[in-house]
N, C-alpha and C positions, 0 to 999 in steps of 0.2 A: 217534378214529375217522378212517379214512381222509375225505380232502374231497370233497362232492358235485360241489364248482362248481370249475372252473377257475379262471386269472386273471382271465380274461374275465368272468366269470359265469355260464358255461356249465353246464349237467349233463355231469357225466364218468363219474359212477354214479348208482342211485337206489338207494338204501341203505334210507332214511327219509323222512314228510313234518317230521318235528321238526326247527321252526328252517328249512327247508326258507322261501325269498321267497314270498309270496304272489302275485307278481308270475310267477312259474315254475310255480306249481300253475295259476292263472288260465289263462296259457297253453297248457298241455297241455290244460285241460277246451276250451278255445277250439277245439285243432288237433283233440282228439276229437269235438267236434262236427261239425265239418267233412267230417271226414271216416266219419263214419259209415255211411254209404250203401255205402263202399267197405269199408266191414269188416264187411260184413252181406252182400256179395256181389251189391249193388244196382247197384254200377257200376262199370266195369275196374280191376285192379287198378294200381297202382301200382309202378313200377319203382326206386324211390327208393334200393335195398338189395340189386338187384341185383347179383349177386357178391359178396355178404356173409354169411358162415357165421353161424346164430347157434347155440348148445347150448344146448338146457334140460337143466340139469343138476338134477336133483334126485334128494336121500337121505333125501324124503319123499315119502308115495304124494299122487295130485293128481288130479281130472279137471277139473274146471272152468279153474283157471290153467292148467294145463300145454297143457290143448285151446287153451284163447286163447291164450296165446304162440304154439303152434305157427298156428295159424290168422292171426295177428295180423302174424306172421314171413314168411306163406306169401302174403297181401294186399298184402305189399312188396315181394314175389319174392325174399326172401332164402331161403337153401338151409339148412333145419332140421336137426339133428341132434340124436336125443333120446336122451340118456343114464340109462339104467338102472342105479341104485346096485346092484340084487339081482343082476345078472349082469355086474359090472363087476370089473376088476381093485380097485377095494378091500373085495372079498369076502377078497382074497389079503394083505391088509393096505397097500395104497396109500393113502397119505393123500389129501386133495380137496383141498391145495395142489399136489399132484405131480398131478394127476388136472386138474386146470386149466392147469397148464403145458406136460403135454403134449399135448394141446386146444389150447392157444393156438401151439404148434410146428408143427401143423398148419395154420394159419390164419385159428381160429374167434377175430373179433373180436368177439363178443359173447357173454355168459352171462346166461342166467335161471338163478339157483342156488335154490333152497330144502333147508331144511338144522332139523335139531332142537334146534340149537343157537346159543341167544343170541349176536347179534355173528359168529356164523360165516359169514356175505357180508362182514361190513366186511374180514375177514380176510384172506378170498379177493381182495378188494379191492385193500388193502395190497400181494398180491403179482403183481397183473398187470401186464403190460406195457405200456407208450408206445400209447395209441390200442387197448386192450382197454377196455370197456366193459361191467359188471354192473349186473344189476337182482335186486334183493331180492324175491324170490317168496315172504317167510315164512320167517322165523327165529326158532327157539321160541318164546319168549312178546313176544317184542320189536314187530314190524314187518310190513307186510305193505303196502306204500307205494299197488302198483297197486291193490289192492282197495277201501284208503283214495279211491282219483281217483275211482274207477267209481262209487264210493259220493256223492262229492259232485254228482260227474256229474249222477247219477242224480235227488238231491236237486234238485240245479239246474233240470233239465230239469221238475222236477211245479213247483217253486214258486220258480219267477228266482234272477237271480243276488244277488239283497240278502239275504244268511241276515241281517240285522241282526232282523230281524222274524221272526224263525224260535223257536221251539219246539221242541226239538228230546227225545225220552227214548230213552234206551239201557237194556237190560233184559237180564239175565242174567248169565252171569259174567265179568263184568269180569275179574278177577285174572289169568285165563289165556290170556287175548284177544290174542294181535298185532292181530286185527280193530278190537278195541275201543279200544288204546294208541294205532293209528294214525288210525282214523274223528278220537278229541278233540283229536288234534295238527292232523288238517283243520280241524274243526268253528271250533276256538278260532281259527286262521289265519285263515279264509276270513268270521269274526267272526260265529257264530252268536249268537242275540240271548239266549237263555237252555237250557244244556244241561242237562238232569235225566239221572241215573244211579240204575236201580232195580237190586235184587237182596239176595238174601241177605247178611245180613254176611260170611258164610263165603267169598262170592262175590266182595268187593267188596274191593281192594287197601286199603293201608294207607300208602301212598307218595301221589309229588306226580302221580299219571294223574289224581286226581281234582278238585284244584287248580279251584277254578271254578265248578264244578258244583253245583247242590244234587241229594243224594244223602239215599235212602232206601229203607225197606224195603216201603213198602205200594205196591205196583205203579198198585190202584183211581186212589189219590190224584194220584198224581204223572202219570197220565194225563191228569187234565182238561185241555182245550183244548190236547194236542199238538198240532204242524202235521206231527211225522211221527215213526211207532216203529221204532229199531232193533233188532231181538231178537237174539242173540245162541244161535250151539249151544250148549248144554249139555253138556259133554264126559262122558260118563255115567264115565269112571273117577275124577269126582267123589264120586259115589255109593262106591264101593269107598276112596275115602282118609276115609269120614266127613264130608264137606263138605256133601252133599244124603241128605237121610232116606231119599228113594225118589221114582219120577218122577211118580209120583200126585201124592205132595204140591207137588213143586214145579210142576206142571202146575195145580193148582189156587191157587197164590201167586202164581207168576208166568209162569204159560200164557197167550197173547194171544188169545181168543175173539170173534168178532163182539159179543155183549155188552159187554164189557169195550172191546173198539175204540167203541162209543158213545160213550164217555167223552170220546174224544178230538176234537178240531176235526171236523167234518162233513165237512171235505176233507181227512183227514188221511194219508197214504197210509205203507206199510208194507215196511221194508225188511228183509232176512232173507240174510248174506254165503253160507248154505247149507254146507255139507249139511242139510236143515232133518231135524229129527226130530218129523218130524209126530204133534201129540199129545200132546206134551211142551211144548215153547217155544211152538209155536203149531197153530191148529185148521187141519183143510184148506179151514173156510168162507173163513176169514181169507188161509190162502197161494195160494188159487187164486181168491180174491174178486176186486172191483171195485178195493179199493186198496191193493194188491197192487202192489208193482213188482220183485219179486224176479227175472221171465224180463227185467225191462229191466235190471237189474244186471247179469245173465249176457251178455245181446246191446252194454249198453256196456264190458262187460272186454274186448274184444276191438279197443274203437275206442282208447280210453284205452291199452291195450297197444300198438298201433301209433304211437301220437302217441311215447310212450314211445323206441320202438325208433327212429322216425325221429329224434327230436330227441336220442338219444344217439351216433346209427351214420350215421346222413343226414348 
């Protein structure tokens, strides 16, 4: 795969947090924090990126990423350009190597790419030029790096930066998660103190994502005394390949209910990367309760994405 870091040690892309210096992640949560005020539109923006093109390019639908990048792009005074797979020349058959090159002939020194296929940023990667800069917005089941930051972000921000003491359960289907591959690539980095992974076995990989973990099927159990739940979508075209019976059931296995949150540590709060399908994974007591940090997930994608873009294009 193409390399993240320079000679130096620098980010030349964000690809992935896997293997990814703890040292490099730290930092980004550090520059996000920082600057959060200004990516929430709390205080002037910053010109860091001024005269700097950046594309979101993606040939997967988005609103959450794509909104932050562009918002994130827009805080830095860089000049957005949002590319549309459905009305673009590779409806005509362009490929997204050629569809990046001529983007970058243009000028555009940075790309937000998301794409339905594994490895397909490393690729676009591989062929950029001298001082072009990509960020992985989601590539099939692989990656999703900036959701992974905003995620620890977020963690960070309810309960410090020591996860050594952390509790950590992730719930749902694992197997088809870029969300899920990249959160344990953080979680394990950044040395969370004990990670649990619930879900159907149908749900749950069979490879080394799990490496670590104690892993199981009884949602109740593996609750007690979390210090914080991840849930995970449910991609309902599970349902149609045979993987989930029907969302009743799995809403009563492993649906997250304000009862069922009892279980967990008293302070436990509750994370959700969204689209939520409310009803399913979890109750609207629980996504719109007290611990609840799902709109601070959404409000840190935005700080974390900035941090990003400056420390690749700055």
């Amino acid at each position: 795969m193409t390399e993240q870091l320079d000679s130096d040690g620098r980010l030349r892309h964000l690809l992935t947090l896997e293997n990814l210096p703890r040292e490099i992640i730290c930092r980004l949560l550090d520059r996000a924090g920082q600057i959060r005020d200004t990516a929430l539109g709390r205080t002037q923006r910053r010109n860091s990126l001024d005269g700097t093109t950046i594309c979101t390019l993606f040939f997967e639908p988005s609103t959450r990423t794509r909104s932050s990048f562009q918002i994130a792009a827009q805080r830095l005074c860089a000049d957005v350009l949002n590319f549309d797979a459905s009305t673009s020349s590779t409806r005509k058959g362009e490929t997204a190597r050629d569809t990046l090159k001529n983007l970058e002939a243009m000028g555009v020194r940075g790309f937000v790419v998301r794409h339905s296929d594994d490895g397909a940023v490393a690729a676009l990667a591989e062929a950029a030029g001298e001082g072009t800069a990509l960020v992985n917005a989601g590539d099939g089941r692989s990656a999703h790096p900036t959701q992974g930051l905003l995620d620890m972000l977020t963690l960070r921000q309810a309960k410090g930066a020591d996860f050594s003491r952390l509790k950590v359960l992730m719930v749902g289907d694992v197997a088809h998660s870029r969300v899920a591959r990249t959160d344990l690539h953080a979680l394990r980095t950044l040395g969370a103190g004990e990670i649990r992974v619930c879900g159907p076995r149908s749900l749950l990989p069979d490879d080394a994502t799990l490496d670590g973990c104690v892993v199981g099927e009884d949602f109740d159990a593996l609750l007690e005394g979390v210090d914080a739940v991840m849930m995970l979508r449910l991609q309902r075209e599970r349902m149609e390949e045979g993987l989930v019976s029907s969302l009743d059931d799995y809403h009563r296995d492993y649906g997250l209910t304000a009862q069922r949150l009892a279980r967990a540590a008293a302070d436990a709060v509750v994370l959700h990367p969204g689209p939520i399908n409310r009803g399913v994974e979890i109750t609207d007591e629980v996504a719109d309760g007290p611990q609840s940090l799902v709109l601070r997930q959404v409000s840190n994608g935005v700080a974390i994405r900035m941090a990003v873009l400056e420390a690749l294009l700055g």
